[in-house]
Backbone as numpy.savetxt, mean C-alpha at the origin, in Angstrom:
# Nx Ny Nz CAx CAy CAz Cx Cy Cz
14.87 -73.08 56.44 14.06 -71.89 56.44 14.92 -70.64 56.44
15.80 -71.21 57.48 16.95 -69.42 57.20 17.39 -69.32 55.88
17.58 -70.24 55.26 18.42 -70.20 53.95 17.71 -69.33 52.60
16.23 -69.77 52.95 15.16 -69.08 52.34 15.00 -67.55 52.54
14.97 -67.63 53.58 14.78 -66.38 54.73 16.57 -65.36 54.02
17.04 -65.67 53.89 18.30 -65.14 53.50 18.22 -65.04 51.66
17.15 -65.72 51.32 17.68 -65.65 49.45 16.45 -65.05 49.31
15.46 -64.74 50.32 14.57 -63.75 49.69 14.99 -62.26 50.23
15.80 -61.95 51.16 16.31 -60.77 51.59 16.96 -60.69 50.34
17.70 -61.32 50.02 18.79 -60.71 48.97 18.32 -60.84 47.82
16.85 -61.25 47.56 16.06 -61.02 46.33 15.34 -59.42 46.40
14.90 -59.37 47.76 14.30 -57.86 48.15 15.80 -56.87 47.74
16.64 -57.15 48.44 17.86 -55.76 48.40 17.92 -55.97 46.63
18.26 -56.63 45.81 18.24 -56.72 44.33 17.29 -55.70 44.01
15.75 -56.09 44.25 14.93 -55.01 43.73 14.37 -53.96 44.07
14.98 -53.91 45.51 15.13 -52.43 46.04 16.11 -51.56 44.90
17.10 -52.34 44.42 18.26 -51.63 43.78 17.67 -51.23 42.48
17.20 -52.35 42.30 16.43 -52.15 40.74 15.79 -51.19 41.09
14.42 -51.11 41.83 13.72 -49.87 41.63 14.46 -48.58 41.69
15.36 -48.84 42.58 16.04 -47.31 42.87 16.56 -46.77 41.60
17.78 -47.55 40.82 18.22 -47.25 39.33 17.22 -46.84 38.49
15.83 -47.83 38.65 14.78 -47.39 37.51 14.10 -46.28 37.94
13.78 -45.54 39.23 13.84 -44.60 39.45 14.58 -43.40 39.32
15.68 -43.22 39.27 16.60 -42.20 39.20 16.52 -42.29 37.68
16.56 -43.29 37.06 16.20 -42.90 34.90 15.38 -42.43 34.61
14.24 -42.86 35.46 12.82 -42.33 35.25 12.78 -40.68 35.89
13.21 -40.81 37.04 13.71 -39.00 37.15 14.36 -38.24 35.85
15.08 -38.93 35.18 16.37 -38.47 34.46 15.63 -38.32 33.03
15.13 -39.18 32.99 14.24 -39.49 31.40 13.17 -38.05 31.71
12.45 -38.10 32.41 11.48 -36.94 32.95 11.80 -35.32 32.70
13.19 -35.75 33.24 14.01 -34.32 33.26 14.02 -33.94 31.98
15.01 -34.84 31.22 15.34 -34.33 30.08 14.12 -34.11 28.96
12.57 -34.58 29.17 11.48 -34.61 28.54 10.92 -33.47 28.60
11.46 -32.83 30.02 10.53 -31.44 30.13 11.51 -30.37 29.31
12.95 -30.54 29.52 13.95 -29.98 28.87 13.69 -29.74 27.31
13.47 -30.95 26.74 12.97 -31.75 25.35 11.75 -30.39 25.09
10.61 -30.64 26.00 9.50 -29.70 25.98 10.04 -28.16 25.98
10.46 -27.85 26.97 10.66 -26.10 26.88 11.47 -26.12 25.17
12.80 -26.54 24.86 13.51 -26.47 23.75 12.75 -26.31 22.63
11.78 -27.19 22.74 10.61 -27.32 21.34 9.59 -26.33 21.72
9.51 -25.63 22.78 8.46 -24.79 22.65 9.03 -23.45 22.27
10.20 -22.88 22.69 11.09 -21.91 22.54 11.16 -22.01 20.95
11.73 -22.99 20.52 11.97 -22.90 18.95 10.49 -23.15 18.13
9.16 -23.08 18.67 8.11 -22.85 17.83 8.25 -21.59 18.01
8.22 -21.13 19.47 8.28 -19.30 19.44 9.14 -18.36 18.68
10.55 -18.79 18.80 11.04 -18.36 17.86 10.42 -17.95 16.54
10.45 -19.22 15.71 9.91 -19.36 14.84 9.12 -19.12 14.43
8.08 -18.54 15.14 6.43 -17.97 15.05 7.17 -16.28 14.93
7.72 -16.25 15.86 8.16 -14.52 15.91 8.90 -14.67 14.60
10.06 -15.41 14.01 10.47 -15.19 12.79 9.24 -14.80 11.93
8.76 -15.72 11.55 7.67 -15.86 10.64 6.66 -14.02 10.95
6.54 -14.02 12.10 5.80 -13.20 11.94 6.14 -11.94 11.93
7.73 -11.28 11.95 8.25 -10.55 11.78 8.66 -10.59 10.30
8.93 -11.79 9.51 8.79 -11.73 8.00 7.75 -11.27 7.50
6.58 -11.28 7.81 5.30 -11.26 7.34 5.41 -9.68 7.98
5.91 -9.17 8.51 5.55 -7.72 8.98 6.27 -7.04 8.21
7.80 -6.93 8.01 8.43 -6.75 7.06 7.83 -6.61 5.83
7.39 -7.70 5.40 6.69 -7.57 3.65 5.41 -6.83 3.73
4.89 -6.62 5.10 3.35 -5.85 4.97 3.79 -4.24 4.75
5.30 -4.42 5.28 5.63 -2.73 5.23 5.83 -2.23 3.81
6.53 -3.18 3.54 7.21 -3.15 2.08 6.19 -3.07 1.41
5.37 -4.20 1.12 3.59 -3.71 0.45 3.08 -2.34 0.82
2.88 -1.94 1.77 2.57 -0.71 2.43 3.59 0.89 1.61
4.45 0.64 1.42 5.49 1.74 1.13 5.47 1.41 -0.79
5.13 0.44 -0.85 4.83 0.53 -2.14 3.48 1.39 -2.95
2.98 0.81 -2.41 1.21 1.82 -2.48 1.19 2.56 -2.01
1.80 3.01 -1.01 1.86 4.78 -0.96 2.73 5.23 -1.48
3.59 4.57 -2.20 4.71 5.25 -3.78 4.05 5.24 -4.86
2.92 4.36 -4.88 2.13 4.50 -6.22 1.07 5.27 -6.42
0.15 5.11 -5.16 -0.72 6.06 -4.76 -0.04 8.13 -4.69
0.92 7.80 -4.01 1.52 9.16 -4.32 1.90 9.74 -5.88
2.31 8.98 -6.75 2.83 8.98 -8.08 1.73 9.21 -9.22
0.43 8.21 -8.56 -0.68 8.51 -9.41 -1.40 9.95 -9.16
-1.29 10.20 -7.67 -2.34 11.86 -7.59 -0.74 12.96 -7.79
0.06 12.65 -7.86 1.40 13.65 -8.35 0.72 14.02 -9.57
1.06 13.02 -10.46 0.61 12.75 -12.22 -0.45 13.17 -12.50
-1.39 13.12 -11.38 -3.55 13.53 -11.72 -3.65 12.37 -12.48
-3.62 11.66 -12.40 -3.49 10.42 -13.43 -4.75 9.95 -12.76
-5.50 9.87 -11.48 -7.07 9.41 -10.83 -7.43 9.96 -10.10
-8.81 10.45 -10.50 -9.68 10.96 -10.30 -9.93 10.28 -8.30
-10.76 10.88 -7.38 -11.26 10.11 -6.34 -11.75 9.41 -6.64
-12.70 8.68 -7.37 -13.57 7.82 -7.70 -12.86 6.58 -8.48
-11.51 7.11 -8.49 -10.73 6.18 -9.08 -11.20 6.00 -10.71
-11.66 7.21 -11.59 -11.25 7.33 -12.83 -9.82 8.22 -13.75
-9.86 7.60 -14.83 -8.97 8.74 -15.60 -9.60 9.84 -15.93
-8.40 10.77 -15.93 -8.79 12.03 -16.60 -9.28 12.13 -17.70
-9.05 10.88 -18.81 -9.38 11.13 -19.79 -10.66 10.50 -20.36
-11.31 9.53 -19.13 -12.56 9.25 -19.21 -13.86 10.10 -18.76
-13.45 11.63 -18.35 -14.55 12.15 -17.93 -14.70 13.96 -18.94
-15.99 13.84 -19.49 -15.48 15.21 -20.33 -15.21 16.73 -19.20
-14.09 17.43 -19.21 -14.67 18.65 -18.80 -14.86 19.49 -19.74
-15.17 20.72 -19.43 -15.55 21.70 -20.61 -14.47 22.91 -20.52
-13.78 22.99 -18.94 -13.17 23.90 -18.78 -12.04 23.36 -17.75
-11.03 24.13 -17.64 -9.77 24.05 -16.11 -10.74 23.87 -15.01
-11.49 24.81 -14.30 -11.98 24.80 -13.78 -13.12 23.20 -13.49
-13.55 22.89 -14.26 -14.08 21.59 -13.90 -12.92 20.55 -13.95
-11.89 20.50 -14.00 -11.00 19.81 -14.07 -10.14 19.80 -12.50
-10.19 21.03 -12.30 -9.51 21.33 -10.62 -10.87 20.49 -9.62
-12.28 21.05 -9.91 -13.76 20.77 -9.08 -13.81 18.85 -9.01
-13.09 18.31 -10.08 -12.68 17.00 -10.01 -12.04 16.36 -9.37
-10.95 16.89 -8.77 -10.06 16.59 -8.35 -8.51 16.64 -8.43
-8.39 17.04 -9.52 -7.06 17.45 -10.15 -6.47 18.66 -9.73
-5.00 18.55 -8.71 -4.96 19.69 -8.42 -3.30 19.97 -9.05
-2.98 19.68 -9.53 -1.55 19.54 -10.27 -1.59 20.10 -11.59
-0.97 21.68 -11.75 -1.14 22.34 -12.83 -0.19 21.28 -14.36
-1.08 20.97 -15.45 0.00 20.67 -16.76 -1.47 20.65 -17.56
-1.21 19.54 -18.22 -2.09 19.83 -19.82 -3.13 18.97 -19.58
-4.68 19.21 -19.53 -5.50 18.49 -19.66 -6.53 18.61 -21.08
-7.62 17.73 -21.11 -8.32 17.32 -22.34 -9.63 18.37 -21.84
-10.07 19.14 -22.66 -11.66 19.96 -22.15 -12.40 19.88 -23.44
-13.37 19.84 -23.34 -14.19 19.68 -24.48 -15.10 20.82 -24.94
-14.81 21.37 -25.49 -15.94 22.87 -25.72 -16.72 23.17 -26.29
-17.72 23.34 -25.63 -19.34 23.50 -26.73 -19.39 23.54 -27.75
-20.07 22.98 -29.02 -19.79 23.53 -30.65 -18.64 22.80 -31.21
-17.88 22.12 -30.56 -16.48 21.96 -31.36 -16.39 20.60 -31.36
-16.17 20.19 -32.34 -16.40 18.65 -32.65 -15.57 17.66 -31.63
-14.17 18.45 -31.77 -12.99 17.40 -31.07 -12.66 18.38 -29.87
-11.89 17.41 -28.89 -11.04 17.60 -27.75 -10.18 18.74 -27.97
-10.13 19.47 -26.72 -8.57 19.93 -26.84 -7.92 19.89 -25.84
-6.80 19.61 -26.22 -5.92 19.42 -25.00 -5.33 21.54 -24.49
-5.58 21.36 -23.48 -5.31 23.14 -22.82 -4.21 22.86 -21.51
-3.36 23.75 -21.48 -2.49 24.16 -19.74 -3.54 24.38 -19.09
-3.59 23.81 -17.89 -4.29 23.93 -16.54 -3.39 24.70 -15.23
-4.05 26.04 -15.02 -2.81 26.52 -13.47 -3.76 26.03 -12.77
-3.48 24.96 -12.02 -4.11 24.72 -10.32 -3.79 25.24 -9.48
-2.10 26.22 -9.24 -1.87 27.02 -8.17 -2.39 28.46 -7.96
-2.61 29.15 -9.31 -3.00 30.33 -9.28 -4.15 31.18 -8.57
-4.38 31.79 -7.51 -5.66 32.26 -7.20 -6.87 30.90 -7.10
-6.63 29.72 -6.36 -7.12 28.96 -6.43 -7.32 27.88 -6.96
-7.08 27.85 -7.93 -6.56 27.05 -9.01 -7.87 27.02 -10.28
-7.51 25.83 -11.30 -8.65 25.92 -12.25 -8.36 26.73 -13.73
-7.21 27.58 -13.62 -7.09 28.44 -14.79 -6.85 28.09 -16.30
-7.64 28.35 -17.09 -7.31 27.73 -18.31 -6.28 29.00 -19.13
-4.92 28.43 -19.39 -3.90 29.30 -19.74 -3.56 29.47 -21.24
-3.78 30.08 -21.64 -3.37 30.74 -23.31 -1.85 30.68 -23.36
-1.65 30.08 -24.31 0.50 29.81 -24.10 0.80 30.50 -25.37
0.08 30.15 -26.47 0.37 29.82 -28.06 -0.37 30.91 -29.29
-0.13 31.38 -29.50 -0.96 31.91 -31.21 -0.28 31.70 -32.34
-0.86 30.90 -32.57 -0.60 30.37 -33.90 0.00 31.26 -35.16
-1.19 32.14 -35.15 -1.33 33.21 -36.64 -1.37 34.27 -36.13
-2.04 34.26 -34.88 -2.02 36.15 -33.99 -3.50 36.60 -34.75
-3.81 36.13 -34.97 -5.05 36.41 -35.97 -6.50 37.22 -35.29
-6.51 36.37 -33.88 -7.24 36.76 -33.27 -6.97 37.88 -31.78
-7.81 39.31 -32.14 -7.12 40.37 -31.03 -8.05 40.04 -29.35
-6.48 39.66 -28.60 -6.76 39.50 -27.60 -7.44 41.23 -26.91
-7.30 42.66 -27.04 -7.64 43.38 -26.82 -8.94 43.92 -26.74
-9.72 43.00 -25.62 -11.37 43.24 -25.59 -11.62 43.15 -24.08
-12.85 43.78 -23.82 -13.33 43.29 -22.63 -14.02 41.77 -22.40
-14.01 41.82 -20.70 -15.25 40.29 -20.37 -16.18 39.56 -21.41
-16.78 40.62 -21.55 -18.22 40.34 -22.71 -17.68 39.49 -24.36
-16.50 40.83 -24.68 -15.87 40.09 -25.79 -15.58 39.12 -25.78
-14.73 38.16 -25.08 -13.83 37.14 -24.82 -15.19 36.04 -24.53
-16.20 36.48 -23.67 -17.67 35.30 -23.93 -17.85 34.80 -24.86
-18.23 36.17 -26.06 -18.78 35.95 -27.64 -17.34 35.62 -28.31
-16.20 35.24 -28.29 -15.28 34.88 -29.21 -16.02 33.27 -29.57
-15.88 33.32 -30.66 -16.27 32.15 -31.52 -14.84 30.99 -31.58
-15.07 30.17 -31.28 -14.24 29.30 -30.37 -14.12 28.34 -31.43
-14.52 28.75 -32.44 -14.02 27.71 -33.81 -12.73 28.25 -34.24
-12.02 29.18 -33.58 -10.83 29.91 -33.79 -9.69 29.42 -32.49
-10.28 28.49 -31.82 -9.53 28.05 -30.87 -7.68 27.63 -31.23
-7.99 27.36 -32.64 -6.58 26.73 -33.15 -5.55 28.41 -32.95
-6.54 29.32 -33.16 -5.36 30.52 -32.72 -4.82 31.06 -31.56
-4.79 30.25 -30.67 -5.05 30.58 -29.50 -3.06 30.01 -29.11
């Protein structure tokens, strides 16, 4: 019976030992799992902040683009607010051309009562408000600018080419 009594003690101290070793791995395995965990959670974060600092980056870059184009198109008068061309809407005068939206004095298209075709005219948008339709050119001199208000109404505008 002692002999028994002695080979099951030293079967117990064995798996006391065992558990203890498989304990301390199982600590160790544990450890390094949570380690394992933070590492992989850090490098999704990372990685999420990469990503989402790329993606911010290019929203700027998109961003600075359209307001280079957007700036370039109302520089030019090239669109209207409504987002048309200038050359899709008739005016008749500078002045409806500034009331449009166009505030950038150069050459626009006006269409004038009686006259079959377009003409292209200088527009001052800075002058006294803007809107001014500007006389640059006479052709032949043909026609005397030396009249009053009234005159310059009744000029017959089929003479526009002298202008």
């Amino acid at each position: 019976l002692t002999v028994n009594k002695l080979r099951n003690y030293l079967l117990e101290q064995k798996i006391f030992e065992m558990e203890g070793k498989h304990k301390e791995e199982l600590d160790t395995l544990k450890e390094e799992k949570e380690n394992l965990q933070g590492l992989l959670e850090r490098q999704q974060l990372n990685r999420a902040t990469t990503n989402n600092s790329v993606l911010q980056k290019q929203q700027l870059e998109l961003m600075d683009t359209v307001h280079s184009l957007v700036n370039l198109c109302t520089k030019e008068g090239i669109l209207l607010k409504g987002g048309k061309k200038e050359e899709e809407k008739p005016f008749r005068d500078c002045a409806d051309v500034y009331q449009a939206g166009f505030n950038k004095s150069g050459i626009y298209t006006i269409y004038i009562n009686n006259m079959p075709e377009p003409k292209k005219v200088f527009c001052n948008m800075d002058l006294n408000g803007g809107g001014w339709t500007v006389i640059q050119h006479r052709e032949d001199g043909s026609l005397d600018f030396q009249r009053g208000w009234k005159e310059y109404k009744m000029v017959s505008w089929k003479n526009l080419h002298s202008f």
